[in-house]
C-alpha positions as CSV (number, residue, x, y, z in Angstrom):
1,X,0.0,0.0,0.0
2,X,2.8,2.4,0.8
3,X,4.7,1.6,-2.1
4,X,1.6,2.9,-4.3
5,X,1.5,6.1,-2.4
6,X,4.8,6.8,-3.1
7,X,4.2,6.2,-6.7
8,X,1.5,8.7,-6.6
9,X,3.5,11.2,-5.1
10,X,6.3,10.8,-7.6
11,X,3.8,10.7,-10.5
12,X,2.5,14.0,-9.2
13,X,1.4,15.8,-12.2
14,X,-1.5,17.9,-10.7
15,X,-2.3,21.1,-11.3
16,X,-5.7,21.8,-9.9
17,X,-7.0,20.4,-6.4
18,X,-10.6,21.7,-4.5
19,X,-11.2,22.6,-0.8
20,X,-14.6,22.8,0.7
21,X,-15.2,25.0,3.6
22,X,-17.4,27.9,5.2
23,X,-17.9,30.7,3.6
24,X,-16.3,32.1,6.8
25,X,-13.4,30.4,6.4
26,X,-13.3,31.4,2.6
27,X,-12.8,34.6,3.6
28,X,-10.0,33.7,5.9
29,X,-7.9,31.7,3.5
30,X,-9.0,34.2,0.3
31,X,-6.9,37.1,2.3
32,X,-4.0,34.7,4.3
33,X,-4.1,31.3,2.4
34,X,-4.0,27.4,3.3
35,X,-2.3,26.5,6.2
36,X,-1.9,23.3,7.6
37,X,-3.4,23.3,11.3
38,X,-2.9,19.4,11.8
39,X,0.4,19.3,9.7
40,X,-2.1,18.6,6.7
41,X,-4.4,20.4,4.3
42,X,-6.7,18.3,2.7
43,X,-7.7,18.4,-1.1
44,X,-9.5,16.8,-3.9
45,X,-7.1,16.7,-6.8
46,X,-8.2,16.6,-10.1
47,X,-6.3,13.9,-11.8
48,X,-8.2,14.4,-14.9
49,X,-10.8,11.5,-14.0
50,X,-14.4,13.2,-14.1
51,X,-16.0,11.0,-12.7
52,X,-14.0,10.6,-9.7
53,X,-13.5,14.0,-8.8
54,X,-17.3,14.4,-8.8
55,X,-17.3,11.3,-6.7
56,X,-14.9,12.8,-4.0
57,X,-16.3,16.3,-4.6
58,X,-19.7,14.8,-3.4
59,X,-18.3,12.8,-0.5
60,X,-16.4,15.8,0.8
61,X,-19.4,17.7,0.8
62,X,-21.5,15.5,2.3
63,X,-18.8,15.3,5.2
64,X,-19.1,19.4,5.4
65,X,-22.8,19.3,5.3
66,X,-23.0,16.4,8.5
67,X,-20.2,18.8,10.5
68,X,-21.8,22.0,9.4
69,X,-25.6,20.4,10.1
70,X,-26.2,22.6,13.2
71,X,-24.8,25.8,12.5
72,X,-26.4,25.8,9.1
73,X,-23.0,27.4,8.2
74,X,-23.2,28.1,4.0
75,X,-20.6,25.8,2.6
76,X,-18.1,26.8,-0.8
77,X,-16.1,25.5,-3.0
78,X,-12.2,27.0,-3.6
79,X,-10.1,25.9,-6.4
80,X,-6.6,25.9,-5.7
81,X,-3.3,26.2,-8.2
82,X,-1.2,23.1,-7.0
83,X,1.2,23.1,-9.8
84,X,4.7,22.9,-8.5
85,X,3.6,22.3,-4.7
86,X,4.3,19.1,-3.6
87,X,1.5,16.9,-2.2
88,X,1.4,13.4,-0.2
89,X,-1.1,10.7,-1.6
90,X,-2.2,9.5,1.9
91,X,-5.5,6.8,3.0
92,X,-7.0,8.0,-0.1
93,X,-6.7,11.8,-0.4
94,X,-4.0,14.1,-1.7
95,X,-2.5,16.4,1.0
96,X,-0.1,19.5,1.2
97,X,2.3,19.4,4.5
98,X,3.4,23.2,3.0
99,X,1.2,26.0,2.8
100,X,-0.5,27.7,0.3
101,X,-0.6,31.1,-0.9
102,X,-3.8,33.1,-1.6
103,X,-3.0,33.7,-5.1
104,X,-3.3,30.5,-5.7
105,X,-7.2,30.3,-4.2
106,X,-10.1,31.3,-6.2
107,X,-13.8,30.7,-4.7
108,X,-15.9,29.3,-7.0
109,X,-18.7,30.5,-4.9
110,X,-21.7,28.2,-2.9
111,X,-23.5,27.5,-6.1
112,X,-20.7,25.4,-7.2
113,X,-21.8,23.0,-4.4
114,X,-25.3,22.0,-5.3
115,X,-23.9,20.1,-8.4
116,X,-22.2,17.8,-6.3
């Protein structure tokens, strides 16, 4: 299992990655960027299967919806520039350890959501 992970990273040929969160927190990261707060920040990479990314796109936002459930907290959708930043394939999900600057961070917006 490792050994595939490592192949991952080495392939790494991503360029584009999504990150679901509040629209709070949108605004947060849109003015000082990704940071990892447990050492991780967790994406969905686009690795040019469509039908994956809207697979993990939905699951994510499912996850957001369930923590979000009692605040009612309006979810988005941010789509990050990844090229050159190196990412760890890890239980599943691409991760940066290093973080990411807000130019590289454009909100798609909360409509973006309701496709997935």
């Amino acid at each position: 299992m490792r050994f595939q992970e490592l192949l991952r990273e080495q392939e790494h040929k991503i360029t584009t990655a999504y990150h679901i969160t509040t629209v709070e927190n949108a605004e947060e990261i849109l003015y000082g960027g990704l940071t990892p707060s447990d050492g991780k920040i967790y994406l969905v990479a686009d690795t040019g299967d469509k039908a994956k990314l809207k697979d993990e796109l939905s699951t994510v936002s499912q996850w957001m919806h369930a923590k979000t459930e009692r605040t009612q907290e309006p979810l988005t959708m941010l789509k990050i520039n990844v090229a050159g930043l190196p990412l760890k394939y890890d239980s599943g999900w691409y991760t940066s350890l290093v973080p990411i600057a807000p130019e590289r961070i454009t909100d798609l917006g909360q409509d973006v959501l309701g496709g997935y």
